[in-house]
N, C-alpha and C positions, 0 to 999 in steps of 0.2 A: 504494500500500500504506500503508495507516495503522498507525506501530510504537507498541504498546502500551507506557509506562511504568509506571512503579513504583505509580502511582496509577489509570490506566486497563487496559480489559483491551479485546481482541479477543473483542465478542460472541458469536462463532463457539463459543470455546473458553475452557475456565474458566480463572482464575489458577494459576499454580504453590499459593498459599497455601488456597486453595480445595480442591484435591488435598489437601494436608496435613491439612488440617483433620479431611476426611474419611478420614483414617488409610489412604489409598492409596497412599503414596510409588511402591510398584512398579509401580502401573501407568504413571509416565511414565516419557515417553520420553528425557529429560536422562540417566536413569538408566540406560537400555540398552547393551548394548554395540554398539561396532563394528567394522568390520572397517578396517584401517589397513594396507594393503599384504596382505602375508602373515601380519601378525599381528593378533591381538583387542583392544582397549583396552576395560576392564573399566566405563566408561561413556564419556557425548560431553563431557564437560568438561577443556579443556585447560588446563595452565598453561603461559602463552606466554615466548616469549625477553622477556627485558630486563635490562638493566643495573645494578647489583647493588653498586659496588665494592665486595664481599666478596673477591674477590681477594687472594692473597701474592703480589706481584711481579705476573705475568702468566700464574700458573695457578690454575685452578679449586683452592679451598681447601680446607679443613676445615669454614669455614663454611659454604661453599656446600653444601656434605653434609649438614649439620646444616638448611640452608635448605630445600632440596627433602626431606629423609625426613621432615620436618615436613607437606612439604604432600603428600607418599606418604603415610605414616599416615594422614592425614583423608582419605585414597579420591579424589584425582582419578583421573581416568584416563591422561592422555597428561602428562612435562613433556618441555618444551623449554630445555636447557640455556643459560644466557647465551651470547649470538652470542660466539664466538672469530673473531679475525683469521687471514684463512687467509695471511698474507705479512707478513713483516716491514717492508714498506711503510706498511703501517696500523696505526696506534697512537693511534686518538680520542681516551681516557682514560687517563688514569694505569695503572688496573688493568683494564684490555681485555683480557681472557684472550685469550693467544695460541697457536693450533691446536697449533703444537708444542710446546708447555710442560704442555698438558694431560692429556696419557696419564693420568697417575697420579689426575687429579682425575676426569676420565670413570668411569674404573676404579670408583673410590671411590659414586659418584652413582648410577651405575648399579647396583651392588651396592646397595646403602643401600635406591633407590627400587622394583628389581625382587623385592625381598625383602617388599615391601607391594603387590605386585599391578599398578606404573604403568609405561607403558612409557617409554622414554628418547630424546630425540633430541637430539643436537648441535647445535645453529645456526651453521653457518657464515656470514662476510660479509667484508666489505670495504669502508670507507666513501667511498674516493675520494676526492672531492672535497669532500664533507660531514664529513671528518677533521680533524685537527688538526696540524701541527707543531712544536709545543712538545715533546713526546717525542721524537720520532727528532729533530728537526733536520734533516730530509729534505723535499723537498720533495711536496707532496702529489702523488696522482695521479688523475689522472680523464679520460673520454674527450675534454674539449675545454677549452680553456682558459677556461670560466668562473669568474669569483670565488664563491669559497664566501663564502655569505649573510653569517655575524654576525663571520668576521674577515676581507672581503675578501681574503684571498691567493687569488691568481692560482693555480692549481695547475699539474704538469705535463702535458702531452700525452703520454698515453703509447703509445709506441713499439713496435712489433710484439713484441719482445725482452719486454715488460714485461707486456703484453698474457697472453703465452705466462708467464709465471711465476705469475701470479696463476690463471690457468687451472690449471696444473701447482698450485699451493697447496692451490685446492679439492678436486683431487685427491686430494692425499697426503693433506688434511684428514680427509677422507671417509675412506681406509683407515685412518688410525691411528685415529679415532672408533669403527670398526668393529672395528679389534684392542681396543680398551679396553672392547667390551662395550656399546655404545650399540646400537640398535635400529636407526639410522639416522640421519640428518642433514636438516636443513631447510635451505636455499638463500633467504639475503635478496634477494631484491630490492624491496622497502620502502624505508621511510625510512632513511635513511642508509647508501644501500647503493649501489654500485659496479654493478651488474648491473643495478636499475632505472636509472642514471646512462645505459646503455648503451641502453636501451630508449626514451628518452625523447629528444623532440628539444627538449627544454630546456637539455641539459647534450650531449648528443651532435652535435655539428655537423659530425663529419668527413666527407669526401669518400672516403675510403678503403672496403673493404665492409666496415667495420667499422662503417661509417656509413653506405653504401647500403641496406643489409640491417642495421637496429638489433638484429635480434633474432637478431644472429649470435653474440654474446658469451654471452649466454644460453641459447643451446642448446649451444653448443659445451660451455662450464660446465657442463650438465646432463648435457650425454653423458659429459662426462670422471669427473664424480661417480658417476654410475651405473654405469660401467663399476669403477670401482674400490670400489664398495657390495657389485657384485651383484646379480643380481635378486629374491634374499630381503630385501632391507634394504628398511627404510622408506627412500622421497626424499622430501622436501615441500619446496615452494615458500613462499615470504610474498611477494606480488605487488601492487605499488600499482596498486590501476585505477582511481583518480581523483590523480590529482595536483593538482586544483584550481588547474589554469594552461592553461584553455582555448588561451590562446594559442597555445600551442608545446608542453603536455606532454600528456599519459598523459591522456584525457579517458574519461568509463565506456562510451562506445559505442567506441573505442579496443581498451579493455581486455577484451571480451567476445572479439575477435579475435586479441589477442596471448593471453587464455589457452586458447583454444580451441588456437590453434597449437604452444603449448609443452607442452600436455596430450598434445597428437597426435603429440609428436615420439617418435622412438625411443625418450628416454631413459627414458619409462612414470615420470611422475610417479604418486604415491603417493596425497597430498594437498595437497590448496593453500589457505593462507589468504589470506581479503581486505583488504586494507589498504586505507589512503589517504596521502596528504604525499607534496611533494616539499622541492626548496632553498628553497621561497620559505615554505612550510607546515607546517615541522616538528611545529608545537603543535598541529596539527589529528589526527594521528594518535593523541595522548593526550590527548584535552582536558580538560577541569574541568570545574564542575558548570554550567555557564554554556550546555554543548550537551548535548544529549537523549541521555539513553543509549540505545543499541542504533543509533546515527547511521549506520551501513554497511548494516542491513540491507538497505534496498531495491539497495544494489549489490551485495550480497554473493546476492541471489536472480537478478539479471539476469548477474552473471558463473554463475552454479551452472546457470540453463540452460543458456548456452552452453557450459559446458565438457559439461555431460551427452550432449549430441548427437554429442562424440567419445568419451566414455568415464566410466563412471558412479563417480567418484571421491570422496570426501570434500571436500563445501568448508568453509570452516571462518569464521564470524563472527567477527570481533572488532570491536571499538569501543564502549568502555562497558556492556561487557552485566556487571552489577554486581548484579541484581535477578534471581532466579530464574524470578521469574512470568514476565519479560523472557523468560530464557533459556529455560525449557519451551515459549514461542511461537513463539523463534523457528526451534526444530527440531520442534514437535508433530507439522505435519503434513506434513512433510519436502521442501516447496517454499521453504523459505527460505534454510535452512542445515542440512545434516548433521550439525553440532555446533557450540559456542560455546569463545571463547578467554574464563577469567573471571579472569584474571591478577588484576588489583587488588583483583577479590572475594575472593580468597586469601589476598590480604597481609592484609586483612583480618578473612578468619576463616579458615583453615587446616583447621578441619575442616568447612567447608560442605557437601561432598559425605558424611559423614559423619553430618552434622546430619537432611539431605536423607531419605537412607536408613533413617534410626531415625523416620523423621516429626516430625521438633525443627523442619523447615523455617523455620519461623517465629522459630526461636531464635538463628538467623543472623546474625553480627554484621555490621551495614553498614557500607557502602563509601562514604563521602563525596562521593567524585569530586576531593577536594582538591587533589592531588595535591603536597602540602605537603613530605614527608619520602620518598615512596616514585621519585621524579623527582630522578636523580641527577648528570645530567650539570652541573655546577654547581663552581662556584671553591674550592667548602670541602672538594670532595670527600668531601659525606658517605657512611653507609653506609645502604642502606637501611632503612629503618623503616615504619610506618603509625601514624598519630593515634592511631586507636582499639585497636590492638593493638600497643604497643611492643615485644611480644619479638621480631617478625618484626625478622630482619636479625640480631638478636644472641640465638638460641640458644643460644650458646655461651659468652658473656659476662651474662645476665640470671639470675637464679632466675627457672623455672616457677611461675607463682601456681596452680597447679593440687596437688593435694594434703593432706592433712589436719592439722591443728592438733597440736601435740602436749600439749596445754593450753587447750583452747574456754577461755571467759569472755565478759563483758559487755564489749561497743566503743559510743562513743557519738561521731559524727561529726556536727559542727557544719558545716555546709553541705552543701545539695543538688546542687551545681554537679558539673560531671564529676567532679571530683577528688574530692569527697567520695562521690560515688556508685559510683566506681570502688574504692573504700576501701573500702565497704559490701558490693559484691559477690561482691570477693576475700575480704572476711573471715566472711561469710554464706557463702561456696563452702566455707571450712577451716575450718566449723565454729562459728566464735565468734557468740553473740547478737548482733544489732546494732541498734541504731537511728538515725534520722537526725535531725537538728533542722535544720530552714528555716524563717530567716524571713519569704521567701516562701509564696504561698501558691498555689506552684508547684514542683514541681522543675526541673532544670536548668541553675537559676544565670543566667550574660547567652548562653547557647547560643541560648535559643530566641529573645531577642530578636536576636540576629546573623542569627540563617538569617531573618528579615525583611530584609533586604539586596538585593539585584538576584542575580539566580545561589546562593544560597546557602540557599535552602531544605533541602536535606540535608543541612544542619549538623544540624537539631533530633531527626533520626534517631539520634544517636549516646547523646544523654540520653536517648529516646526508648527505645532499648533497655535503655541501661543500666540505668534506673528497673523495666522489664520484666523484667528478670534482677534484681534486689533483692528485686519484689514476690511473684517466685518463691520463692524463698529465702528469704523470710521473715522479712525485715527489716519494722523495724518504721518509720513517715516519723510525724512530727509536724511540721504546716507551718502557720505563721503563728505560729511560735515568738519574742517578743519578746528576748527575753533576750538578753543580747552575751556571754554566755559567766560571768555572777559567780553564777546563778543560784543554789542548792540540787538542785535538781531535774534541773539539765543534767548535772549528773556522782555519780551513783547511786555509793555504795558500793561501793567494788571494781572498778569501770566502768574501763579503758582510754580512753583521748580521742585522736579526731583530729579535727584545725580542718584545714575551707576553705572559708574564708571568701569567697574571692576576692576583687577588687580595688573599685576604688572611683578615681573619676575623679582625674585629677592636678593639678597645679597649673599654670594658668595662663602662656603663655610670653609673654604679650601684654598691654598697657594699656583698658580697659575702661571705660565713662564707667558712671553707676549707670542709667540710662534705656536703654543699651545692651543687647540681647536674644542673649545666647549660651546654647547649648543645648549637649549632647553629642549624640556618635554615637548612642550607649544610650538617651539620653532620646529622639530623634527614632527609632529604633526601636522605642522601646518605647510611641511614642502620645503624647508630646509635641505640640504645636499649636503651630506657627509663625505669625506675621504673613501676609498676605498679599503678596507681591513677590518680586523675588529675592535668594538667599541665596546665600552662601559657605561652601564648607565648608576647614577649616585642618587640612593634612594634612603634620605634620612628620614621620611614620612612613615614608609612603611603602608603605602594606600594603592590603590586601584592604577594608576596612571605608568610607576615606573614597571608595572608587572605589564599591561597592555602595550608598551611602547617592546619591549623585552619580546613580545610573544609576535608582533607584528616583524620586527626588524631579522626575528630566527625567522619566520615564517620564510622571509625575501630570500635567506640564503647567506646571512652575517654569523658569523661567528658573535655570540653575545655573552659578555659579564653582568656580572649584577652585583653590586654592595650594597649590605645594607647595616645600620649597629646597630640590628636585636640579633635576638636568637634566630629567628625565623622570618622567612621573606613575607612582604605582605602581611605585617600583623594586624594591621585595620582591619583587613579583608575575616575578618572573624565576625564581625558585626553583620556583615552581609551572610556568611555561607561559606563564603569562596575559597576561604583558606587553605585546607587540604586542597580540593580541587584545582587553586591556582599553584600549588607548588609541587601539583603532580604534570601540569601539561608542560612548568616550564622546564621542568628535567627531561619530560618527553621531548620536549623541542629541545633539548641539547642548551642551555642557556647553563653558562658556570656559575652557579652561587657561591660569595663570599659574604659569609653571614660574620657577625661581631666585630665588623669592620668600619673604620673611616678614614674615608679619602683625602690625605693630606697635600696633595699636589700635583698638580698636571702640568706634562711636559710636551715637548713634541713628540717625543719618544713611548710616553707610556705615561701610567697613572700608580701613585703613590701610595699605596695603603696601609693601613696601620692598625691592628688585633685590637683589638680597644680595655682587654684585659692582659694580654701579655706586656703591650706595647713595640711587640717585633713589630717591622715596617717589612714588603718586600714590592717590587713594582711591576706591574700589570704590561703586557708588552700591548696597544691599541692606539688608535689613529686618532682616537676623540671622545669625549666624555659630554655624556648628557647627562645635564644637572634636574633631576627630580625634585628638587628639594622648595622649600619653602617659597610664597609670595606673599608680596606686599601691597594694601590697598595702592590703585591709583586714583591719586585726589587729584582732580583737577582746581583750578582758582574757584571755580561754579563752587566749590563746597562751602568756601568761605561767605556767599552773599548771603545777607538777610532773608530768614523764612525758609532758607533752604531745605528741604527734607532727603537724607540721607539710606541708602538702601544696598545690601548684598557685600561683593568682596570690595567697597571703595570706604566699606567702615571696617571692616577684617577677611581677610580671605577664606573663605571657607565654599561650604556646598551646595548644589544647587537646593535645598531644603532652605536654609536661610535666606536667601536669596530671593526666590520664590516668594516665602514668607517675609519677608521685610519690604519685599515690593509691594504685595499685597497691603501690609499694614500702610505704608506710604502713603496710597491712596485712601483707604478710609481714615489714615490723620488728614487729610485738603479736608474732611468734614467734621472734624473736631472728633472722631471714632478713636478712642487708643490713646496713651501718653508719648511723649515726645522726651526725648534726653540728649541734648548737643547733637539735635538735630536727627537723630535715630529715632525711627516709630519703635513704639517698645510695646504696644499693641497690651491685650492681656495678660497678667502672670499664669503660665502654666505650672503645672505642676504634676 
């Protein structure tokens, strides 16, 4: 099966955007409804479990209410409430909603989300041995005594007694779920989950017939959930059927037979989504822009046969399906999937299926694939967010840029970059005149040179839209504008200003002969011409950009270095996912890592490096060094005039999340929306 991306189509059948064009929204099939147990869902787009910590304590919040009627409002059809722990065993996160603590927040969600048309399900789980102990101080539990992957603890074997509680969990889950008004409950067994733990002979090695029969745990769980649902409620499944460890797990000719059998069993599953990931794979069930979206399809079509041959159920895609046209393939002709899960397309634009429906298809904000701010499990414990729509996650804490002026006027915004065009948007959206001034004679600012990078092509979609919703709205762009901001002409009479400028390469951490050849990230992105040889690239950040330039320049056929002073290349790249995965492709690509190192000087000759705990030095034989390293706002004179309002990397450099967000706030300070602080919108305290 060849799966169509964002930029090919399945000759067979037109694009999602194609339909739209031609003002047919309702003829597709994304938009039809289904049938989901005993109940209707008002079309086939779900919004899937995930991780959220929106949390108070360990129940579902206020936030979380404010989170999903957001994405009720905009017309999904099914959501799936953040997995709660069905036992006080399991406590992965900080704010892991827990089954009993939730009543009150089910309650809330459910009302909130049924009052706009979407149906509701609970995510039950249990992570087992993919858990944490830092919260309980308990020791984990899991069917066999394997170490859990990134903190080796040993967990415990659990014992008939423990077995039987966790069973009973799911149980009582399921009924208080169903007293608080849910539609019904989804059953993990996915990644991080206690029930695929069961299923798998990766993590399951007992002798016991809890271990003769792996798929004793899981049906047991099913019948006990079902019996305590009823046979009106929705059940669903989330079922890994690749765990990508031939060796010993869950393999996709495996999983055609363990879901056909759990489909078959009494309990009358509902609907089943397809996943993938086990302990060794967790980043592959969400990955970045670095794998293909819609990456499950062809196993989400060979489990959908075989579950069909016992019972003609909903199966449900997920994996990257981020792209509409994606998503109307891969239900058109109803051999692939019955409906798509488009979670992160959500965070990113909340009223997609709304957009959809009105035929705006095309006006759809995208999904990066970054997974930068929306990927939570993480040491800062942040709260959810997305790049390109910061209110997602804080509702309740942000002003809506959405709404009218109560005072239009002239705005004049000095850069193209996100943060100025995000500026433009919102204040072309409420009314006010605007125009933009760039001195390229481009928009987007270093966007579209970064999505030149390895994997990071879907950065440029983001100005790409954004520029698309300005041109709407009527803003006005002047590009190839000279001026640094003292002009006459840049600030009209009565005009409001906001600068973003963005930044401008930093200084220097390293000694450089004058015959020496250093470039930046930006310059060899953006068409820069290196010597011929090999080169190094100097990556004090430890982010996204010098591993992207690294994988592009191996790709062409360079010999490539890489220094960096941690232990590990790419250590940012842990907030996203990418970590493992980007320090497995660039040893594939042959790229030499020099980890715990800095670069003390570049010569004609070569580059100077220096162990940052021996203090050996020895030097790298390469034609040129590209400097990764740090940037510095560029402030133009515009920043200093009166009234100015300040926005993205020209107050500090940073990412397009702040950027985005600070442009946005920009615009709702010209209406007295948000505090101001030398010149920076500081918009609401999150928290």
């Amino acid at each position: 099966m060849t799966v169509p991306t964002a930029t090919g189509a399945d000759p067979a059948r037109p694009m999602w955007t194609d339909v739209v064009r031609r003002g047919k929204p309702h003829h597709v099939r994304l938009l039809e409804p289904i049938r989901v147990g005993s109940q209707t869902a008002e079309n086939r787009i779900f919004f899937g479990p995930h991780e959220t910590n929106l949390g108070r304590g360990r129940a579902i919040s206020e936030r979380h209410v404010a989170y999903y009627r957001r994405r009720a409002v905009g017309g999904v059809g099914v959501i799936i409430v953040e997995e709660a722990s069905v036992h006080p065993s399991d406590w992965p996160l900080e704010r892991t909603p827990l089954a009993s603590e939730c009543a009150p927040g089910w309650t809330a969600v459910a009302d909130a989300c049924h009052a706009e048309g979407a149906l509701v399900l609970a995510a039950l789980g249990h992570s087992g041995g993919q858990g944490s102990s830092a919260y309980s101080q308990a020791p984990l539990w899991a069917p066999s005594r394997v170490p859990e992957v990134n903190t080796r603890e040993v967990p415990k074997w659990m014992e008939d007694e423990d077995i039987v509680a966790v069973i009973d969990g799911f149980a009582e889950s399921a009924s208080l779920a169903m007293a608080s008004g849910c539609d019904g409950v989804e059953v993990n067994a996915g990644q991080f989950s206690l029930v695929r733990q069961f299923l798998s002979g990766l993590t399951n090695q007992r002798d016991d017939p809890w271990g003769t029969d792996r798929l004793a745990f899981a049906r047991e769980t099913l019948d006990r959930v079902r019996a305590a649902l009823g046979p009106e409620a929705i059940l669903g499944l989330r079922l890994s059927c690749d765990e990508l460890a031939p060796w010993a797990g869950i393999t996709p000719e495996m999983a055609t037979g363990i879901a056909a059998d759990l489909v078959a069993h009494p309990a009358a599953i509902d609907v089943l989504t397809v996943v993938r990931g086990s302990i060794y794979t967790s980043s592959s069930t969400r990955p970045d822009g670095h794998v293909e979206p819609g990456f499950n399809l062809d196993l989400t079509a060979s489990i959908r046969d075989a579950v069909h041959v016992v019972r003609e159920i909903p199966v449900i895609a997920q994996g990257s399906i981020v792209d509409v046209g994606q998503a109307e393939w891969a239900v058109g002709d109803g051999e692939r999937a019955d409906a798509v899960e488009m979670t992160r397309a959500l965070l990113a634009d909340a009223e997609l299926v709304a957009k959809l429906r009105s035929g705006d298809g095309a006006r759809v904000r995208p999904c990066i694939l970054c997974n930068q701010t929306c990927q939570v499990r993480d040491v800062r414990n942040p709260i959810i967010t997305c790049v390109v729509d910061p209110l997602t996650g804080h509702e309740l804490d942000d002003p809506d840029p959405s709404g009218s002026s109560p005072s239009p006027g002239d705005v004049t915004v000095i850069g193209g970059g996100p943060a100025g065009l995000e500026a433009a948007r919102v204040a072309a959206a409420r009314g006010h005149r605007v125009r933009v001034v760039e001195q390229r004679d481009r928009l987007g600012g270093s966007v579209p040179i970064a999505a030149v990078g390895a994997g990071r092509a879907r950065l440029a979609t983001v100005t790409d839209w954004l520029a698309g919703e300005c041109a709407a709205l009527g803003v006005t762009v002047e590009l190839g504008h000279e001026s640094d901001g003292d002009a006459d002409p840049l600030r009209r009479a009565g005009s409001r200003m906001i600068v973003a400028t963005g930044s401008k390469a930093g200084e220097r951490s390293f000694e450089g002969d004058d015959d020496a050849v250093v470039v930046t990230a930006s310059g060899v992105l953006g068409g820069a011409s290196l010597p011929d040889g090999d080169v190094l690239l100097w990556d004090p950040i430890g982010g996204p950009i010098a591993v992207s330039v690294a994988e592009l320049l191996a790709a062409g056929g360079r010999t490539v270095h890489l220094a960096t002073p941690d232990n590990i290349v790419g250590n940012e790249l842990s907030r996203s996912g990418d970590l493992a995965p980007a320090n497995a492709r660039l040893q594939q690509a042959g790229v030499r890592l020099h980890r715990r190192s800095l670069l003390r000087r570049v010569t004609a000759s070569g580059a100077e490096i220096e162990d940052r705990f021996s203090g050996e030095r020895r030097t790298i034989d390469v034609v040129a060094v590209i400097d990764c390293g740090h940037r510095l706002p560029d402030q133009s004179s515009a920043t200093t005039l009166p009234g100015v309002l300040r926005a993205g990397d020209c107050v500090a450099p940073r990412t397009i999340l702040e950027a985005i967000l600070e442009g946005r706030r920009a615009a709702l300070a010209l209406d007295g929306i948000g505090a101001v602080s030398d010149g920076v919108p500081m918009g609401a305290t999150r928290h």
